[in-house]
PAZAPA-4460 file (N, C-alpha, C; in steps of 0.05 Angstrom, whole numbers, plus 32768, in hexadecimal, padded with zeros to 4 digits):
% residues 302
    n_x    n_y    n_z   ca_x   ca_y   ca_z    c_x    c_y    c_z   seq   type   mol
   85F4   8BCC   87E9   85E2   8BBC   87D8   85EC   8BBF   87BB     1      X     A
   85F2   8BB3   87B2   85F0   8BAA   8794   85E2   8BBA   8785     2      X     A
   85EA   8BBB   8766   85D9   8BCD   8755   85C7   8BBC   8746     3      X     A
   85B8   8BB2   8741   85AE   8BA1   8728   85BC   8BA5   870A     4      X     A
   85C2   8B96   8704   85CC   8B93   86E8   85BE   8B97   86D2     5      X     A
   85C7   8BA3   86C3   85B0   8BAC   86AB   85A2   8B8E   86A3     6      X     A
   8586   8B9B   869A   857C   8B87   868D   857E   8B80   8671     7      X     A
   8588   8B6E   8665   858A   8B79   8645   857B   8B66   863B     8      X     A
   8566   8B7A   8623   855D   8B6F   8603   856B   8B56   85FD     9      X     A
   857E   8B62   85F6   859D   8B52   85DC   85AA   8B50   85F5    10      X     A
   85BA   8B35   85F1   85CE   8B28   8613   85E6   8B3E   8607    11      X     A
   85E8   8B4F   8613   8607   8B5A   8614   8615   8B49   8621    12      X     A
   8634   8B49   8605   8646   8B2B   861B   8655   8B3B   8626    13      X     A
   865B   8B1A   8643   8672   8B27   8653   8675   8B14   8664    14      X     A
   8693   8B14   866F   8699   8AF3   8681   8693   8AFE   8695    15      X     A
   8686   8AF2   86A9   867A   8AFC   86CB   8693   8ADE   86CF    16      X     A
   8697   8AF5   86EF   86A7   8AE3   86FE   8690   8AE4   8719    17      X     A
   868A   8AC9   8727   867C   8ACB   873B   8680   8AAF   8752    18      X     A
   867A   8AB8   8768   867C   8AA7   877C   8699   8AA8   8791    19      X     A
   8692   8A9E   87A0   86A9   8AA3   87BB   86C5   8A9A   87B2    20      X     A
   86C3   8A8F   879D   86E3   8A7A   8795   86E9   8A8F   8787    21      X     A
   86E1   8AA5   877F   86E6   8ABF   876E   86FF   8ACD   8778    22      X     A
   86FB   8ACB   878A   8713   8AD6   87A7   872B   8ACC   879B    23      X     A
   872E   8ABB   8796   874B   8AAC   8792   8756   8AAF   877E    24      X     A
   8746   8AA4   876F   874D   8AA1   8753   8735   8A9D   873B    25      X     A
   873C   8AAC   8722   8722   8AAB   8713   8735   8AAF   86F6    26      X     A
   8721   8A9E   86E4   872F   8A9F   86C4   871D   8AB6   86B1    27      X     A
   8723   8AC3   86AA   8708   8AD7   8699   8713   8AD9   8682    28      X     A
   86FB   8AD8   866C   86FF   8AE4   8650   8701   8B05   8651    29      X     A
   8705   8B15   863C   8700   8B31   8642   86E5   8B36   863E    30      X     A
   86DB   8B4B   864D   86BC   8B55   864E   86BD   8B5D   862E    31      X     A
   86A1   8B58   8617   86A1   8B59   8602   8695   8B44   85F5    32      X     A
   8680   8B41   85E6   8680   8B28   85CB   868A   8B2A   85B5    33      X     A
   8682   8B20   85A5   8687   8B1D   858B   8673   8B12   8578    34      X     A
   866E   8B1F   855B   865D   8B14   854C   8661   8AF6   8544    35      X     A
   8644   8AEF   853A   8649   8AD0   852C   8657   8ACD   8515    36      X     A
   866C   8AB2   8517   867B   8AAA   850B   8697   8ABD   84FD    37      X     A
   869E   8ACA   8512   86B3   8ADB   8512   86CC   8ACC   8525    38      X     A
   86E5   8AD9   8517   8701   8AC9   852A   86FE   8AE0   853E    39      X     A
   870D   8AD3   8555   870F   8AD5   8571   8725   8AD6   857A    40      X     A
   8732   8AE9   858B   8743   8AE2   8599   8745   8ADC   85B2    41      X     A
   873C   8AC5   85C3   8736   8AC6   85DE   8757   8AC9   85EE    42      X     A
   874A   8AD1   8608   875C   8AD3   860F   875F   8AD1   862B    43      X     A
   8766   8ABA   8633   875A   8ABE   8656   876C   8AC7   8669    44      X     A
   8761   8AD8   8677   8772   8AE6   8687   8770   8AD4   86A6    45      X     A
   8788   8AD2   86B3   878F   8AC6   86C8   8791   8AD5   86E3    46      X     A
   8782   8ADB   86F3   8784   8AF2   8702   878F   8AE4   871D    47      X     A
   8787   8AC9   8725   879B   8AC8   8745   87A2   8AAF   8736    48      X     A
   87B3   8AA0   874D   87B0   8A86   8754   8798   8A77   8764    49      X     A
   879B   8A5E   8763   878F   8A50   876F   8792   8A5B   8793    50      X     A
   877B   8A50   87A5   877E   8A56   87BC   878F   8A4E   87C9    51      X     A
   87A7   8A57   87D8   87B1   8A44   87E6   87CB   8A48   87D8    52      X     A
   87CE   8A51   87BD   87E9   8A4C   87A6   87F7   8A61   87A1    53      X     A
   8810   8A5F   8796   8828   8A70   8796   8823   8A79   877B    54      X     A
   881D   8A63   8764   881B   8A66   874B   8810   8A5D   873A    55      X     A
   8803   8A5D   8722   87EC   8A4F   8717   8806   8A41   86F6    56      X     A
   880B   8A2A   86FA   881A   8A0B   86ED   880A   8A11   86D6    57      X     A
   87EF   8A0D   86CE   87F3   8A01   86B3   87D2   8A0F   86B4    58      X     A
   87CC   8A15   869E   87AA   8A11   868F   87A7   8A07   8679    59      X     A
   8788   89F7   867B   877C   89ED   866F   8760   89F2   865C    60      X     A
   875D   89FD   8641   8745   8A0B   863B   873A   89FA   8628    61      X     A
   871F   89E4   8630   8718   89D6   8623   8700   89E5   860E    62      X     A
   8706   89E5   85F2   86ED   89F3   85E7   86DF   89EF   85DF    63      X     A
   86CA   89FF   85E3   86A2   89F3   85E3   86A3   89EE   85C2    64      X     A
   8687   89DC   85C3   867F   89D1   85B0   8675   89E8   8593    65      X     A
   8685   89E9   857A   8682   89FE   8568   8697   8A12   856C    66      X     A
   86AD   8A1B   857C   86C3   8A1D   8573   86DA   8A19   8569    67      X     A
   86DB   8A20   854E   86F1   8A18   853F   870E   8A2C   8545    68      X     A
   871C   8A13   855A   8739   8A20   8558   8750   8A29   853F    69      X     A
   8757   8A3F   8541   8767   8A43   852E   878B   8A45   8536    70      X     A
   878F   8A4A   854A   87A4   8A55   855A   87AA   8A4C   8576    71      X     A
   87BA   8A49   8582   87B7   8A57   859B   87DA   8A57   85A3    72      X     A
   87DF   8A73   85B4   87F6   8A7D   85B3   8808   8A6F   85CE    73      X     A
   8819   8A6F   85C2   882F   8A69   85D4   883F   8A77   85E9    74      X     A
   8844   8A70   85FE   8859   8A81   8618   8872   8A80   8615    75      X     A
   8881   8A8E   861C   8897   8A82   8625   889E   8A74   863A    76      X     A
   88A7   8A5D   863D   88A9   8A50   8655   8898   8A36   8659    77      X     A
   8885   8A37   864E   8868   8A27   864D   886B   8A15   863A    78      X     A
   8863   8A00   8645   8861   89ED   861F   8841   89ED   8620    79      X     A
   883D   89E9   85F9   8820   89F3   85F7   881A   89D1   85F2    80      X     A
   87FC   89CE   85F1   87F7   89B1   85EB   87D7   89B7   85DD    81      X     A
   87D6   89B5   85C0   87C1   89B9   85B5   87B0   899D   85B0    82      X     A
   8799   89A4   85AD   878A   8988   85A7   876E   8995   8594    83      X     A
   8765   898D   8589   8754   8993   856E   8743   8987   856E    84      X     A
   8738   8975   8581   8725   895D   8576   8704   8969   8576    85      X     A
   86FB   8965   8561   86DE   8972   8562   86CF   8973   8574    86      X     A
   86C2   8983   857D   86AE   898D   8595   86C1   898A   85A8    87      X     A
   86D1   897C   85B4   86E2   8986   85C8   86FD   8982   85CA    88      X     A
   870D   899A   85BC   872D   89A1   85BD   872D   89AB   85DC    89      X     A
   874C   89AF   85DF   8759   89B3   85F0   8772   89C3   85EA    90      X     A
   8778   89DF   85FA   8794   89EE   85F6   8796   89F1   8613    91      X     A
   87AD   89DF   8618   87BE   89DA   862F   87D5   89EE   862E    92      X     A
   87DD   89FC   864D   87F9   8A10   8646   8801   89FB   8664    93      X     A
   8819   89F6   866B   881E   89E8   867D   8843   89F6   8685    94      X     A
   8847   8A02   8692   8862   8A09   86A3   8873   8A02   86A2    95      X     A
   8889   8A04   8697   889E   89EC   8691   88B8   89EF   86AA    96      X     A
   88B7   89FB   86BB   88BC   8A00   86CF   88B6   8A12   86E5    97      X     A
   88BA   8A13   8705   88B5   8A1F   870C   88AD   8A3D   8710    98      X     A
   88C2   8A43   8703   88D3   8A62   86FC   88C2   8A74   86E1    99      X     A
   88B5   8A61   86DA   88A3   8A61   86C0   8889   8A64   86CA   100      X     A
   887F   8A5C   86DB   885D   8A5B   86F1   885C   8A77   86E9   101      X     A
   8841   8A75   86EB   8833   8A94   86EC   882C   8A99   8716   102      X     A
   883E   8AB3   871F   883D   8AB3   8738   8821   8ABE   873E   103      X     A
   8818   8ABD   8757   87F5   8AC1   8758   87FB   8ADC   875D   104      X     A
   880D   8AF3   875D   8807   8B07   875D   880C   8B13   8744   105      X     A
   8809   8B01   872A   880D   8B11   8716   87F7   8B04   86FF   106      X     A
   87EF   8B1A   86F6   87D9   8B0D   86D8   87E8   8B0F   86BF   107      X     A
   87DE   8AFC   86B1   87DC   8AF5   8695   87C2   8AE9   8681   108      X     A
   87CE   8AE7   866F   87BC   8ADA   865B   87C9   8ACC   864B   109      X     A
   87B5   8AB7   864A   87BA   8A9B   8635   87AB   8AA0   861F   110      X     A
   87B2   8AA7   860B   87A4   8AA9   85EE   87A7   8A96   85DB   111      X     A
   8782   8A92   85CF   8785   8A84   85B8   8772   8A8F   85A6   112      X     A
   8776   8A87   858F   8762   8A92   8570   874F   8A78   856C   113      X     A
   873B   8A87   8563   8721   8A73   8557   870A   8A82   8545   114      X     A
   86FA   8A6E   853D   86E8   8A7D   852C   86CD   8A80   853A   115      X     A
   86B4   8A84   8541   86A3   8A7F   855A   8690   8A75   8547   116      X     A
   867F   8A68   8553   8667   8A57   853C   8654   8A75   8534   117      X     A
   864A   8A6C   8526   8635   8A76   8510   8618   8A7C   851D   118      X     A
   8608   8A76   8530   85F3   8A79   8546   8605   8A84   855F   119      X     A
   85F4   8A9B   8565   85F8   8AA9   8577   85EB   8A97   8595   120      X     A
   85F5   8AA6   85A9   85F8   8A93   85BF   8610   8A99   85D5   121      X     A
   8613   8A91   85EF   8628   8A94   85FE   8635   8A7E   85F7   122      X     A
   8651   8A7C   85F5   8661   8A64   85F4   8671   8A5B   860E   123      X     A
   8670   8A48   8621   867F   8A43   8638   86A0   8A38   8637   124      X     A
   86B3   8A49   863A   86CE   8A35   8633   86D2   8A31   8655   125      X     A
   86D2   8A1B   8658   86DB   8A06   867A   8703   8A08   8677   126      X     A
   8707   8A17   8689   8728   8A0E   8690   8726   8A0F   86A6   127      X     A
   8741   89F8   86A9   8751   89E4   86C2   8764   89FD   86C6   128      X     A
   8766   8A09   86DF   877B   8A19   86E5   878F   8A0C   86F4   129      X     A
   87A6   89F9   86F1   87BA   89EC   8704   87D2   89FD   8713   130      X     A
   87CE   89F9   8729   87E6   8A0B   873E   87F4   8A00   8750   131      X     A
   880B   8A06   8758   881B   89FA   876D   880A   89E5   877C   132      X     A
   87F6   89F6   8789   87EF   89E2   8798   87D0   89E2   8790   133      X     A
   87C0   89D4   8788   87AF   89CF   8780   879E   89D6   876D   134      X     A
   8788   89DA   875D   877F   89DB   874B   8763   89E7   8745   135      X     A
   875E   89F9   8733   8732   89FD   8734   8730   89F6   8719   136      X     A
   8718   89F0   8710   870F   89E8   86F8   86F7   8A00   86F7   137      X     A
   86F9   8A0B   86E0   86EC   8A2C   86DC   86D2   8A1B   86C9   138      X     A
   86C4   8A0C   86D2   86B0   89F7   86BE   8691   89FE   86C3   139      X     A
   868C   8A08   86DB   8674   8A08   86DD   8661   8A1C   86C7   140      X     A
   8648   8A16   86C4   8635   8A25   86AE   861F   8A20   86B5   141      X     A
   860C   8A36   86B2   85F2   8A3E   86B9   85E4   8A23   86B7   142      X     A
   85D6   8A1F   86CB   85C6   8A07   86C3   85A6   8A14   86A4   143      X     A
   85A2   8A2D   86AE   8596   8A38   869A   8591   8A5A   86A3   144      X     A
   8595   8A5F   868F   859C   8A82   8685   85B5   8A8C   8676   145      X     A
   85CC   8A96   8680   85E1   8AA3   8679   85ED   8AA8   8697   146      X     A
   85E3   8AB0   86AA   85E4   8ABE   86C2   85FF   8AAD   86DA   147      X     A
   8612   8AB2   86DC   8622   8AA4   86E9   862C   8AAD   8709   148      X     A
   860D   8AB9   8712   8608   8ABD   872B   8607   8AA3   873F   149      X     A
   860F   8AAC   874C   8617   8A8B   8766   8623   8A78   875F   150      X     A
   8635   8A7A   8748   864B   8A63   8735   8660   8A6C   874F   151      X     A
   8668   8A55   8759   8687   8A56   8767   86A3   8A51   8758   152      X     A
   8695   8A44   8739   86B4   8A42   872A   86AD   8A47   870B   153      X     A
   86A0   8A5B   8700   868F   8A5B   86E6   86A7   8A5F   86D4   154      X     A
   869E   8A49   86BD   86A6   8A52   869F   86AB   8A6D   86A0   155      X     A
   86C2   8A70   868B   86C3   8A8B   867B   86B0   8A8B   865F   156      X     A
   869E   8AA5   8664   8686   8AA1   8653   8691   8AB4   863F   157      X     A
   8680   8AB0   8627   868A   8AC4   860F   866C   8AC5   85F9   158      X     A
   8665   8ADE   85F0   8648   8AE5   85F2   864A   8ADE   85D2   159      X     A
   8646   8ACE   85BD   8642   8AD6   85A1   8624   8AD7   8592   160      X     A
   862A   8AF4   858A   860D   8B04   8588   860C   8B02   8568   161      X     A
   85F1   8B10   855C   85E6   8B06   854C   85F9   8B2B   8537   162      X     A
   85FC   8B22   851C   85FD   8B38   850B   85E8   8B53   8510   163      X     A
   85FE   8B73   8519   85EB   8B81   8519   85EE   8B8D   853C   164      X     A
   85F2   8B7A   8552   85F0   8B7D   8567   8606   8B81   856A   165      X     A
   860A   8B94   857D   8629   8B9B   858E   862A   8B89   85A3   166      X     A
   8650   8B86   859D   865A   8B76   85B6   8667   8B84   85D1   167      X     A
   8659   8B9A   85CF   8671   8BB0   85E4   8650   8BA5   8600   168      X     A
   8669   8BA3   860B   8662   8B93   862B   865B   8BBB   8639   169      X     A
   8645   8BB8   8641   862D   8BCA   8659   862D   8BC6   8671   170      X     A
   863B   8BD5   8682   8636   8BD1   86A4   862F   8BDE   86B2   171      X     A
   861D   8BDD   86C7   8613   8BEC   86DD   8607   8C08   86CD   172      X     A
   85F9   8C0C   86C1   85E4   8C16   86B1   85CC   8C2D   86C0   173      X     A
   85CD   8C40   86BF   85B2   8C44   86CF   85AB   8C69   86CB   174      X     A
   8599   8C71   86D1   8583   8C89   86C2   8582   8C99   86DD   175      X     A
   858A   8CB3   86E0   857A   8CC3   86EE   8563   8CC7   86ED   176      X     A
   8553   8CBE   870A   8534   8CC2   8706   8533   8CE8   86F9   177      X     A
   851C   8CEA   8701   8506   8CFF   86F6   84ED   8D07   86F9   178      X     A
   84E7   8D23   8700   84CA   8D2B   870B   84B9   8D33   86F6   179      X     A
   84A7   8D32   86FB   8499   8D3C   86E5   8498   8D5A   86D4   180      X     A
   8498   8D5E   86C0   84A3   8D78   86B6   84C5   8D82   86B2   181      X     A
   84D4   8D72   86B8   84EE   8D69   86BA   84EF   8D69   869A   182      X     A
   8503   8D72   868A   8508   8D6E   8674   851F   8D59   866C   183      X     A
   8539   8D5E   8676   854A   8D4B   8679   8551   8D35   868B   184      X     A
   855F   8D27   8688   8572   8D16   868F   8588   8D0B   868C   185      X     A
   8597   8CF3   86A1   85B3   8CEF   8698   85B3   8CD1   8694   186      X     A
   85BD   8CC5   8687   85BE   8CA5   8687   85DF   8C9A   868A   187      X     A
   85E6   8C8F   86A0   8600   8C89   86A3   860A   8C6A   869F   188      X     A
   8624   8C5B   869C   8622   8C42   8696   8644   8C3F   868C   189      X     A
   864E   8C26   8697   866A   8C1B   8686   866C   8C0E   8673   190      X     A
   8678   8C14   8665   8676   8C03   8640   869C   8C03   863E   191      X     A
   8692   8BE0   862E   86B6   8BCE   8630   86AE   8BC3   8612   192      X     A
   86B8   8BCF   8608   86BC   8BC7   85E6   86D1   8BB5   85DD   193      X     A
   86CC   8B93   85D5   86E6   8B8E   85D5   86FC   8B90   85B9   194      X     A
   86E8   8B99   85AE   86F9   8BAD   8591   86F9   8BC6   858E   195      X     A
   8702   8BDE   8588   8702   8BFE   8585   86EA   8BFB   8577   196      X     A
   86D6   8C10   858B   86C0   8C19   857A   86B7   8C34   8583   197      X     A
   86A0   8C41   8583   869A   8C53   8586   8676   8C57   8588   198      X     A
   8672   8C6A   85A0   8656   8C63   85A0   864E   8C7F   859A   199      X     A
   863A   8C78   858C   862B   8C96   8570   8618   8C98   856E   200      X     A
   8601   8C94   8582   85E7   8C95   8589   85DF   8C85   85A0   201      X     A
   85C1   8C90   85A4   85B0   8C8D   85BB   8592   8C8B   85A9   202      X     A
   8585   8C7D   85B3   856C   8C87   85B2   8558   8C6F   85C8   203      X     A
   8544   8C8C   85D5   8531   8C77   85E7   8512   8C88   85E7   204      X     A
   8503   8C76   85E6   84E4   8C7F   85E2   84E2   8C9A   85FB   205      X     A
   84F3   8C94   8615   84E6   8CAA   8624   84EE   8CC5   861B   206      X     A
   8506   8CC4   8606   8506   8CE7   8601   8504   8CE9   85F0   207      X     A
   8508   8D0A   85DC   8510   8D17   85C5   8528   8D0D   85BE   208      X     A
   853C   8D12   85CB   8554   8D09   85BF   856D   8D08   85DF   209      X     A
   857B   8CF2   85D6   858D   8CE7   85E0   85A1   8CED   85D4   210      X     A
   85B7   8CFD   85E2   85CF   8CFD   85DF   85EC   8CF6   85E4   211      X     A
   8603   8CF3   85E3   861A   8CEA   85EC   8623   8D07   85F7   212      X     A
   862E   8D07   860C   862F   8D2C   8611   864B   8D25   8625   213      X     A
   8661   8D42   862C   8679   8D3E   863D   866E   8D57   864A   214      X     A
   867B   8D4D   8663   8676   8D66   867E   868F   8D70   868A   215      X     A
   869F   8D82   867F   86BC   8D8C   868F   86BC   8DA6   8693   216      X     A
   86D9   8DA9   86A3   86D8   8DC1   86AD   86E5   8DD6   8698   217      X     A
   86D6   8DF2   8695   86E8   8E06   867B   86E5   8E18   8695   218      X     A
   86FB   8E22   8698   8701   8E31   86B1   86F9   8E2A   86D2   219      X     A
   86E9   8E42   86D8   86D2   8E39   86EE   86BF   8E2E   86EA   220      X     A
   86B0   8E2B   86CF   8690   8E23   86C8   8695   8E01   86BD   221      X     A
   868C   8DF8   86D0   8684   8DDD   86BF   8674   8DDE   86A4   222      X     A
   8677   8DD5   8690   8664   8DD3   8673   8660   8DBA   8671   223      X     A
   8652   8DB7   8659   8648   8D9E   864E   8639   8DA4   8633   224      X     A
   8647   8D8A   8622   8648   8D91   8603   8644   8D7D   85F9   225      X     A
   8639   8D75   85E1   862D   8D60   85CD   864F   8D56   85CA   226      X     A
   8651   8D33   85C8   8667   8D2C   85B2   865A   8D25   859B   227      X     A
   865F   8D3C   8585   8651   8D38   856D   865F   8D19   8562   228      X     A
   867A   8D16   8561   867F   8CF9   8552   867A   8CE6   8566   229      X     A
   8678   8CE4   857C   8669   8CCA   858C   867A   8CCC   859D   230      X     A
   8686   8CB4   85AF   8693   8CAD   85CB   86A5   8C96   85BF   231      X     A
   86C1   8C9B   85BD   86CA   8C89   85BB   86D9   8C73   85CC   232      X     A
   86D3   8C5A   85C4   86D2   8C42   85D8   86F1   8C30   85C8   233      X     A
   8705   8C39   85DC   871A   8C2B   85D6   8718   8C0D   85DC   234      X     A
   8722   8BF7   85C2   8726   8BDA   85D3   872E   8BD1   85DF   235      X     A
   871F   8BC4   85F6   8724   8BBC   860F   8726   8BCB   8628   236      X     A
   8723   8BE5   861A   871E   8BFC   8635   8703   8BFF   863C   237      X     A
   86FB   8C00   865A   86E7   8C05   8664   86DD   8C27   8665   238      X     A
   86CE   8C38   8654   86BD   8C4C   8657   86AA   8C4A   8666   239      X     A
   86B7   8C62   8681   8699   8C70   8690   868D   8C8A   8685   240      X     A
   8674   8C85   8683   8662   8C93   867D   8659   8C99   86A2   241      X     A
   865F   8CB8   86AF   864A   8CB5   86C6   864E   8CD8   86CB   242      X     A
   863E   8CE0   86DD   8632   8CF6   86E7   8650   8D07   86EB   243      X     A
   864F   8D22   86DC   866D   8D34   86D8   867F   8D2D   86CD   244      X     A
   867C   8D14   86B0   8689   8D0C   8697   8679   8D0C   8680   245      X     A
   8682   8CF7   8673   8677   8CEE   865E   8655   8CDD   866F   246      X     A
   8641   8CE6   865C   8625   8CDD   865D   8615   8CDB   864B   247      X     A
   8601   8CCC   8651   85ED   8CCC   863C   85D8   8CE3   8644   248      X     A
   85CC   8CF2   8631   85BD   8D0E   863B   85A3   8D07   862B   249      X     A
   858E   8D08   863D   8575   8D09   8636   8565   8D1D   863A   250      X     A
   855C   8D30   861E   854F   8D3F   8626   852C   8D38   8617   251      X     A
   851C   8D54   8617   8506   8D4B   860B   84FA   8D34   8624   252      X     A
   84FB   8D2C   8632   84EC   8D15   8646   84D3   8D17   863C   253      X     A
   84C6   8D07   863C   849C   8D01   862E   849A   8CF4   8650   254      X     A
   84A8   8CF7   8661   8498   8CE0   8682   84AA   8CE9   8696   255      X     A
   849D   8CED   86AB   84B1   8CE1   86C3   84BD   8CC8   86CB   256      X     A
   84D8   8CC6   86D1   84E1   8CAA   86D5   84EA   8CA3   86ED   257      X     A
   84DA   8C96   86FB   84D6   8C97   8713   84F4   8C7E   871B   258      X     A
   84FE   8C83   872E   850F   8C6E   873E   8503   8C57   873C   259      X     A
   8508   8C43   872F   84FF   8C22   8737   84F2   8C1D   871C   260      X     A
   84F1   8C36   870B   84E6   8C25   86F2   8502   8C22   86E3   261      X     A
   84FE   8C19   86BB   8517   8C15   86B0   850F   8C1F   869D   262      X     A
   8522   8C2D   8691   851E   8C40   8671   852B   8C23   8658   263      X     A
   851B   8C29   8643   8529   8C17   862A   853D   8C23   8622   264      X     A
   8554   8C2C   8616   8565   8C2F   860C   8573   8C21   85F8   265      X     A
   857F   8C2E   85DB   8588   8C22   85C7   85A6   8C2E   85BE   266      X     A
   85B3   8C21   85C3   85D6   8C33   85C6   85DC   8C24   85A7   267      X     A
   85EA   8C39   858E   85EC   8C2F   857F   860E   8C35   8572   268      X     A
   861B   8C2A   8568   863A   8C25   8567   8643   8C22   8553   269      X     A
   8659   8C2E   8544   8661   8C28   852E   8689   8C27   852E   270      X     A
   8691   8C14   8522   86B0   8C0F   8527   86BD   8C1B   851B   271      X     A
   86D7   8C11   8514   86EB   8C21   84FF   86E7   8C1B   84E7   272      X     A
   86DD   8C02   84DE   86D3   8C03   84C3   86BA   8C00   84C4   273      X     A
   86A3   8C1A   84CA   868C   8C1F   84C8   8675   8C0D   84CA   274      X     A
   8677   8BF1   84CF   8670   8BE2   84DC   8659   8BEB   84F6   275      X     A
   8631   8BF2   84F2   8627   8BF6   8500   861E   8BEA   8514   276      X     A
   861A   8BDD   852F   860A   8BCD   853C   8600   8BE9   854D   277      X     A
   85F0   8BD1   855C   85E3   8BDE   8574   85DA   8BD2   8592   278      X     A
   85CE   8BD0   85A3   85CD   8BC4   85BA   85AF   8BD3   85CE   279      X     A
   85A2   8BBE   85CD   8585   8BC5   85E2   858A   8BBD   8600   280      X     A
   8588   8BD1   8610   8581   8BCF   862F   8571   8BDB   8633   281      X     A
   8562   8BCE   864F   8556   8BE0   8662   856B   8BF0   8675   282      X     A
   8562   8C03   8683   8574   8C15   8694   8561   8C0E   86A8   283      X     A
   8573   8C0B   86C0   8559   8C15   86DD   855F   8C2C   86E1   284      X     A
   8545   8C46   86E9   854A   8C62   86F0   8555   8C5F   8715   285      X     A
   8564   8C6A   8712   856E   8C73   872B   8583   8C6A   8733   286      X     A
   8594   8C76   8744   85B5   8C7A   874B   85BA   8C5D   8757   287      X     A
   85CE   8C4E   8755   85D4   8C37   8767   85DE   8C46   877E   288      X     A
   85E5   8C29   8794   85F4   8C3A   87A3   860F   8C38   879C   289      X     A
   861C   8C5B   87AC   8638   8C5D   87A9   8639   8C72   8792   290      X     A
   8627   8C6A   8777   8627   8C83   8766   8626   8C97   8771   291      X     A
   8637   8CB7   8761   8631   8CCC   875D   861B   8CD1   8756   292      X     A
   8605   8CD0   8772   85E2   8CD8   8759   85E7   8CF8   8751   293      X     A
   85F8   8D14   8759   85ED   8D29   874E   8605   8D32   873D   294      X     A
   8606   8D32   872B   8616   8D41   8713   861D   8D67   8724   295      X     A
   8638   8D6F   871D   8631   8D85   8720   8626   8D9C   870E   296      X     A
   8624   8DB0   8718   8617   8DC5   8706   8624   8DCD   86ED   297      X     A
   8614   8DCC   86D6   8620   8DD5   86BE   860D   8DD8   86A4   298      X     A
   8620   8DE8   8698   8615   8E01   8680   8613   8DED   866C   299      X     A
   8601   8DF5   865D   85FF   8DE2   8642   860B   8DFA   862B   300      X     A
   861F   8DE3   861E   8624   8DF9   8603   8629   8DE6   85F1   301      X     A
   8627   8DEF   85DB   861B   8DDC   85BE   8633   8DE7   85A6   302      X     A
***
């Protein structure tokens, strides 16, 4: 069974790939948003071919209404074909020979620069993926939500959030329950930053205090220790936070948190040029399946 996906306050962005055509071939932005009216570097990554195909010929990234292209980069091998026309440009990369195809056992990315509009919002960019032998169009979009569950060929989505909010993409999220009289807890979760940042607080109504804490081995004794400067979140690397690493540590508890409810949580972030945001979720308490639900045993030292 599946884990439920965090619920979030603030849409943390991130391209979902979904549906059975997933199998084959799928176009994705990198997990991550970006604030309003900031340049961009998208970048879509090409993970198969088409079904059926040796190699994926040419793409097509038509861009949504309110992005202003600034760029878009060139291949070797590829001729590029730009088009600019308001509300809907076009950056064509097209194969200029065989030998030039992108083979379906190998990824890349087609990159281009833009500026993202000014209102926050998901933006949909629709590409034509062309291959030896036949073709998908990556176009489909929520009829309403964000949610690109049961899409068999979805847009590559890209989250642009409001000044203040973090764009570091949150996955599979979730709280060790708790009995009553229980003082602590652990809060575990994957965070994809698509710029170097760093996460430098916690705070949630159910405890005293929330901390960023590491769990390793110093000899035979497992420990576990505060990161006084925070957790740092390399760009484009995915950080696990989970049970006998890096975690979130809750102590002080004011409740029991029973399996099936969700804690609020406020993860707050600051970059290389000091640049603060932050980001609201719910957590669901309790282990998915497949998690490590028990941490092993260890000493606290400060």
């Amino acid at each position: 069974m599946n884990h439920p996906r965090l619920i979030l306050k603030t849409a943390a962005a991130c391209a979902l790939l979904a549906g059975t055509a997933a199998a084959y071939a799928h176009v994705t932005l990198p997990r991550g948003g970006v604030t309003v009216g900031s340049d961009y570097n998208a970048a879509f990554r090409v993970g198969h071919a088409c079904e059926g195909a040796k190699a994926t010929t040419g793409l097509a990234v038509r861009l949504p209404k309110g992005f202003l292209l600034s760029e878009a980069q060139a291949r070797k091998g590829w001729k590029l074909d730009v088009q600019k026309n308001a509300g809907d440009g076009e950056v064509r990369w097209t194969a200029e020979s065989p030998q030039a195809a992108l083979p379906a056992s190998e990824r890349a990315e087609f990159v281009l620069r833009g500026k993202v509009p000014g209102t926050p919002g998901p933006l949909w960019f629709k590409v034509l993926q062309t291959c030896d032998v036949g073709s998908i169009d990556w176009a489909e979009v929520p009829v309403s939500g964000s949610s690109t569950a049961g899409l068999k060929s979805p847009a590559a989505r890209l989250d642009v959030v409001a000044q203040g909010v973090a764009t570091v993409d949150v996955r599979d999220g979730w709280v060790r329950q708790s009995v009553p009289g229980q003082s602590g807890t652990g809060a575990f979760m994957k965070l994809t930053a698509p710029t170097g940042t760093r996460l430098v607080g916690i705070t949630t109504p159910v405890a005293g205090v929330a901390e960023v804490h590491e769990m390793k081995m110093e000899g035979d004794t497992m420990k576990m220790r505060e990161l006084p400067g925070g957790l740092e979140l390399p760009a484009g690397q995915t950080v696990e936070l989970k049970p006998g690493g890096y975690h979130v540590m809750m102590m002080d508890l004011k409740q029991a948190l029973a399996k099936g409810s969700t804690v609020p949580v406020t993860l707050r972030f600051e970059d290389a040029k000091g640049q603060k945001t932050s980001l609201d979720l719910n957590l669901p308490v309790g282990a998915p399946a497949g998690a490590e639900a028990a941490a092993p045993a260890h000493q606290h030292k400060h």
